[in-house]
C-alpha positions in Angstrom: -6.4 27.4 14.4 -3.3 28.7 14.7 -0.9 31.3 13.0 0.9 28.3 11.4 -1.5 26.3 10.3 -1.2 27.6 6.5 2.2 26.7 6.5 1.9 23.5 7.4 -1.2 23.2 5.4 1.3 24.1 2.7 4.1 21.8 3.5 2.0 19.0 3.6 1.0 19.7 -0.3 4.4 20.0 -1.6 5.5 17.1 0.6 2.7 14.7 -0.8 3.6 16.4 -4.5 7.0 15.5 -3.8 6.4 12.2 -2.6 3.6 11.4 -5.7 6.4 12.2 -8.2 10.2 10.9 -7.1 9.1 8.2 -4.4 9.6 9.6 -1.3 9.9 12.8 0.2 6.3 13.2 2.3 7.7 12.8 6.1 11.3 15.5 5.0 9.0 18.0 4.2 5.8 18.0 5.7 6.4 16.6 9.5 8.6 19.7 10.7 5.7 21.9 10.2 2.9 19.7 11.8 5.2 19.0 14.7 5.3 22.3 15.1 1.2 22.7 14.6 0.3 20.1 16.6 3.1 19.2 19.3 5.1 15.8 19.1 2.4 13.9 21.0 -0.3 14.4 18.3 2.0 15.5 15.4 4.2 12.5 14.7 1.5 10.2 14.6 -0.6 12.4 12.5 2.9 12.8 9.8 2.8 8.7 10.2 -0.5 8.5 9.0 -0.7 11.3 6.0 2.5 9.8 5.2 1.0 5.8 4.6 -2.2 8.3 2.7 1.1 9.9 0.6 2.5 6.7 -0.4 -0.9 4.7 -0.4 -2.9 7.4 -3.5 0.4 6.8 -6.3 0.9 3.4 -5.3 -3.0 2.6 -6.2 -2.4 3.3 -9.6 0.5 2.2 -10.0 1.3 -0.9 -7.8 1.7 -3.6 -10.8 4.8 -1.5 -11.5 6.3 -2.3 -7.8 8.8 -4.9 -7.0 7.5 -6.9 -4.4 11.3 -8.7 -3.9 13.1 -5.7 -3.9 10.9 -3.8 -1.6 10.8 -6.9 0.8 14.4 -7.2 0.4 14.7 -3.7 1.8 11.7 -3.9 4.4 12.7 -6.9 5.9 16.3 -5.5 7.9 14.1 -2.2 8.3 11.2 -4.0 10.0 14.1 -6.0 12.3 16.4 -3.5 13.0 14.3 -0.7 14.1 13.5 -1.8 18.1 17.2 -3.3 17.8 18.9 -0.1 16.9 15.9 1.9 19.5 17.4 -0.5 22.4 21.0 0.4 21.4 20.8 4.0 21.0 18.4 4.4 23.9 21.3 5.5 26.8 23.8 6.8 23.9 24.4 10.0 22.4 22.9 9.4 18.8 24.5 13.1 17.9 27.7 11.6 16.4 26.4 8.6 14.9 23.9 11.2 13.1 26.5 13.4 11.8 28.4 10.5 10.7 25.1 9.0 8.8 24.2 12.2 7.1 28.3 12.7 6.1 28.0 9.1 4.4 24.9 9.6 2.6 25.8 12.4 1.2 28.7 11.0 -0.1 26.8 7.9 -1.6 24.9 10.8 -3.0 28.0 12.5 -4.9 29.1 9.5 -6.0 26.0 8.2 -7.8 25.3 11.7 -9.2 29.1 11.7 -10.7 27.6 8.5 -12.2 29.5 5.9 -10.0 27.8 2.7 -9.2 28.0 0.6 -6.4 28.1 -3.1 -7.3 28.0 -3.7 -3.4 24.4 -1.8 -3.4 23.2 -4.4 -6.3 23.6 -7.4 -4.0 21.7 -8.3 -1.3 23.9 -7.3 1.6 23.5 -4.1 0.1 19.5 -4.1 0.6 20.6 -5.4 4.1 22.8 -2.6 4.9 20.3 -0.2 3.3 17.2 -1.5 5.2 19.4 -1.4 8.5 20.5 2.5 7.3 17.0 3.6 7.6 16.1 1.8 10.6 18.6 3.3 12.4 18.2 6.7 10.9 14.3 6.9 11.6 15.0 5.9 15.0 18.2 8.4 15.2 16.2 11.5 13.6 13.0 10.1 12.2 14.7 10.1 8.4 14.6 7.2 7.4 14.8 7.5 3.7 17.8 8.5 2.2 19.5 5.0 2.3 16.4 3.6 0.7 16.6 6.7 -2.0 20.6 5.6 -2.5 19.6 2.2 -3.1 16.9 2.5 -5.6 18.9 5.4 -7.3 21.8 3.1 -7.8 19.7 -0.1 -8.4 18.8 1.3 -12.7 14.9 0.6 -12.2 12.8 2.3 -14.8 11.4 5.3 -13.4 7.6 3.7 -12.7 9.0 0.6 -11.0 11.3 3.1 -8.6 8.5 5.2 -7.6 6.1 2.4 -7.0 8.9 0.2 -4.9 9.4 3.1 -3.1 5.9 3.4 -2.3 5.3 0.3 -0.9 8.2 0.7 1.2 7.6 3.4 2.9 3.4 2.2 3.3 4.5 -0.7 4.7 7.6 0.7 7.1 5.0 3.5 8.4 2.0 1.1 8.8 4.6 -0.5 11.1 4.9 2.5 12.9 2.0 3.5 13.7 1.1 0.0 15.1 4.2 0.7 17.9 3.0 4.3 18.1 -0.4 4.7 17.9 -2.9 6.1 15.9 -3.9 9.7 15.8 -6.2 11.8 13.0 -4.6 14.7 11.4 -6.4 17.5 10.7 -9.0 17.2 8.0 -7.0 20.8 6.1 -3.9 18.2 5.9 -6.0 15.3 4.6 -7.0 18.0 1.6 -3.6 19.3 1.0 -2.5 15.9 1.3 -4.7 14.6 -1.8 -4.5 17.8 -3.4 -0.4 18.3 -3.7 -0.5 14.0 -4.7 -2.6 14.6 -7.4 0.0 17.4 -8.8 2.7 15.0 -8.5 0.5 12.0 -10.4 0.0 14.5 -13.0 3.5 15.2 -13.0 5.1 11.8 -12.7 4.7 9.9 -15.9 6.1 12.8 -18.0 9.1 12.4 -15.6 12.0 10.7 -17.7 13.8 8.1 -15.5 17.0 10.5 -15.2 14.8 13.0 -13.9 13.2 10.8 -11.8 16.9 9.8 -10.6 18.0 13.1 -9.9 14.7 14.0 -8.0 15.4 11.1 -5.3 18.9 11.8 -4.5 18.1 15.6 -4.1 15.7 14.3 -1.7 18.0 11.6 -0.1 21.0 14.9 -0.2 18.3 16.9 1.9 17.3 14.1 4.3 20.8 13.8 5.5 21.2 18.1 6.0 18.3 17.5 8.0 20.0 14.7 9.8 23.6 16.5 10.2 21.7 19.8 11.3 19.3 18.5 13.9 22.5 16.9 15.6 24.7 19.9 15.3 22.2 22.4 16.2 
């Protein structure tokens, strides 16, 4: 056990809380501090994994509230554009294309939360560009989310429907994962944390009202792309 271990104990509670009760959030939080635990060989497939567990506890209770279109409108570029955009960024310098990414989302972000729409988002080109967004970004700087989070913030779903669509995104984009990257057992501490900090934010969720719920995924989505903009700066 190591000195850090608590902490990322602790990170993977309030990611799992965080992803129980807005829809994402699991990976932002949790997989810096495991990385750090457990080195990128064993820690990335381990945040894969506790993220599917994240995702896979809300979405049990609530999967007849999921959109099976939507979220396979959205899964569909992601699934097909990942090893396209890994092939094309392999022998490129992803730093500018990262900065750029972050710098757009955060604008999307701004926009919505000033309570402009995107029509563009509604249609299905937008799913396209959104799935293609995180595809890119996961394989840029392994955050994927915050075009999915734009999307489903600017799509008007009742809160329940967003957080379970989101769910069954992100289950089925990490399953995907894991199958390229392997599987590896995290720590049975994180497997506790994991279910404790979910059951918090099941608790939580349903007293949630859907601007609330709104709010909660673009301030994840907004911190996805600081992570994105200060990985590539720093």
């Amino acid at each position: 056990m190591t000195g850090l271990e608590p902490v990322a104990v602790a990170a993977v509670a309030l990611g799992a809380f965080a992803q129980a009760s807005t829809g994402m959030g699991f990976s932002l939080v949790a997989a810096p501090a495991l990385i750090v635990v457990l080195g990128p060989g064993r820690g990335v497939p381990a945040v894969l994994l506790l993220a599917v567990l994240a995702s896979l506890l809300p979405l049990s209770r609530d999967w007849r509230h999921a959109r099976p279109r939507d979220a396979g409108r959205l899964l569909l570029p992601a699934l097909l554009g990942a090893p396209v955009a890994a092939w094309l960024l392999a022998s490129v310098d992803a730093r500018p294309a990262a900065v750029a990414a972050g710098c757009g989302v955060l604008a999307g972000v701004v926009l919505l939360a000033r309570g402009t729409g995107s029509s563009f988002l509604r249609r299905p080109r937008g799913a396209w560009l959104a799935g293609l967004g995180s595809a890119g970004l996961n394989v840029i700087g392994g955050v994927g989310g915050p075009p999915i989070g734009l999307y489903a913030a600017n799509a008007g779903w009742p809160a329940r429907e967003t957080r379970a669509t989101l769910h069954a995104f992100f289950l089925v984009q990490n399953v995907a994962t894991i199958a390229l990257l392997g599987f590896v057992l995290p720590p049975w501490s994180s497997v506790a944390a994991l279910v404790a900090g979910a059951a918090g934010g099941m608790a939580l969720a349903p007293r949630l009202s859907p601007a609330a719920t709104r709010t909660g995924v673009l301030a994840v989505s907004s911190a996805g792309a600081l992570v994105l903009i200060g990985t590539a700066v720093l």
